[in-house]
C-alpha positions, 0 to 999 in steps of 0.5 A, a space after each residue: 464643475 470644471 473652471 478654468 482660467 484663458 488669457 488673450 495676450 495682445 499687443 495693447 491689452 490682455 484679456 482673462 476670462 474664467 470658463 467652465 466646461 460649457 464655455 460660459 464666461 463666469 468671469 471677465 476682466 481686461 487689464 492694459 498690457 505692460 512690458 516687462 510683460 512676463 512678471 505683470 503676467 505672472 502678478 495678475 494671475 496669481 491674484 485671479 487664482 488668489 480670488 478664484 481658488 476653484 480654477 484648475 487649470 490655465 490656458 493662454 494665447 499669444 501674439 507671437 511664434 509659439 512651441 505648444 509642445 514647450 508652451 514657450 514663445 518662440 518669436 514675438 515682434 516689437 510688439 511685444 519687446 522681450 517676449 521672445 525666448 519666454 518660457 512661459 508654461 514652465 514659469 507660470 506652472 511653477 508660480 502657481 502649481 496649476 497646469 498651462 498650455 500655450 499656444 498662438 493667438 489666432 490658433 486658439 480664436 480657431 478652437 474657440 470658433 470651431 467648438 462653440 462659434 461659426 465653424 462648429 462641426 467643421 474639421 477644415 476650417 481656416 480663420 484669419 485674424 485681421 488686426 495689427 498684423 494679419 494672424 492665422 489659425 489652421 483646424 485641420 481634420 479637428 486638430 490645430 495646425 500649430 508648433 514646428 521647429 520654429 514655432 511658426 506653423 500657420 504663420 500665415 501673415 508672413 506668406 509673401 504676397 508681394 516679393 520686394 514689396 514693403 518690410 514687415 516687422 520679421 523684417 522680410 519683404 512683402 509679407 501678406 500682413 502689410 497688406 491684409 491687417 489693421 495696420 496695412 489699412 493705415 497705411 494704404 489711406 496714408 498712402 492715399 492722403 485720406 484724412 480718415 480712420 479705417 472704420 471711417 474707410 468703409 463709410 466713405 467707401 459707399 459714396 467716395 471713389 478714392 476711398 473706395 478703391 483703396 478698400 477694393 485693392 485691400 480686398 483684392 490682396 485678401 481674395 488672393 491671400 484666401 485663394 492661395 490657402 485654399 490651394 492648400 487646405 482646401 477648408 471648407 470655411 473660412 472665418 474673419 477676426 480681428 479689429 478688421 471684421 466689425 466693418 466686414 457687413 461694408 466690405 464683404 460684398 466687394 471680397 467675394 466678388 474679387 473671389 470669385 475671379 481667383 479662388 478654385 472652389 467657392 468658399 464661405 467665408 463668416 465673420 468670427 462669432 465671439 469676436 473679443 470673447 474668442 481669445 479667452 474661450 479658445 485658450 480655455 479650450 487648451 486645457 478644458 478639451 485636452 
């Protein structure tokens, strides 16, 4: 049976997993991410392979703009310093002899959720990653919305919902990830002065007025994010991730009725299903299903 090797790249860990043609996790391992990123990658690989001989194939998901086409980042934030401009599907099948495919972090969480997870069996399906920044993954009539010029296609973090509102790490103004992500629910409590963590928000939120208006503005922003997509998609669901997500049974109440106030046609929105497995299982996906 096939086996092949998927890779997560995130901002603080990268995650690897060995998946067979049936999505099942054989093996799975979490390491921290180190930069320079490219030869710490390249290292634990080929130990993994050196390990698992019978792998035949490497897909790998990124943080960052990617070119598919070329299997190369095109632009990534000071998350990951240097990964810019990294060719990493040449250099790594050079390394191991072994076929790669690379494709964005939040597109391949939308494969994964699509194939095995929340939206099987759709062919819209729009899924928004929620963690240090706001990811965005697009299946559109069964194929991923990915690559461009640019490498930045369903970028959707980076659509302006507050013109001149507050920088963004692409250095624009306003983006919607300074307002929908991890790190923008870091600074709305900052902003607040509430001595509280994000999960602690939505805790607080049942019973503290002050914490609950700040989760009401973030998920104000996210109706309006959502509205915005499906007047152009018009999916037919629409799935959470990200860090964000695990508090999602505090806030979705309070989502959906700031939808209904915005959205065209009523959407469902469902949390991610594999959650952490779904990086690893949908970068499995580019080279088990292709």
């Amino acid at each position: 049976m096939e086996k092949v090797l998927g890779v997560d790249i995130g901002g603080t860990k990268i995650r690897m997993g060995i998946i067979d043609a049936s999505g099942q996790i054989i093996y799975e391992e979490k390491i921290p991410t180190i930069i320079p990123l490219y030869p710490y990658l390249e290292e634990n690989i080929l130990r993994i392979l050196a390990e698992q001989p019978e792998v035949q194939a490497i897909g790998i998901g990124t943080h960052g703009f990617v070119d598919p086409k070329q299997g190369k980042v095109i632009y990534a934030a000071e998350t990951l310093p240097g990964w810019t401009d990294t060719p990493v599907k040449e250099w790594l099948q050079k390394a191991t002899g072994k076929r790669v495919e690379v494709e964005n972090d939040a597109n391949v969480v939308a494969l994964a959720e699509a194939k095995f997870g929340a939206a099987q069996g759709l062919d819209r399906v729009v899924v928004l990653t929620l963690g240090t920044g706001l990811g965005g993954g697009v299946l559109w009539d069964g194929k991923l919305l990915s690559g461009g010029p640019h490498g930045g296609a369903a970028e959707l973090g980076h659509m302006i919902l507050y013109p001149n509102g507050v920088k963004c790490a692409c250095g624009r103004l306003g983006c919607s990830e300074m307002y929908v992500s991890g790190t923008a629910l870091k600074r709305r409590i900052k902003e607040a002065g509430l001595p509280v963590t994000p999960p602690e928000l939505f805790e607080n939120a049942q019973t503290d007025p002050a914490a609950k208006k700040v989760v009401e503005e973030f998920t104000a922003d996210l109706a309006l994010v959502i509205s915005s997509l499906q007047a152009v998609f018009d999916m037919e669901m629409v799935i959470i991730g990200g860090g964000v997500s695990e508090a999602a049974g505090l806030w979705m109440a309070s989502l959906q009725e700031k939808m209904d106030t915005v959205l065209l046609n009523p959407v469902p929105v469902e949390v991610a299903q594999f959650e952490n497995d779904a990086g690893i299982l949908g970068a499995a996906l580019l080279v088990l299903e292709n």
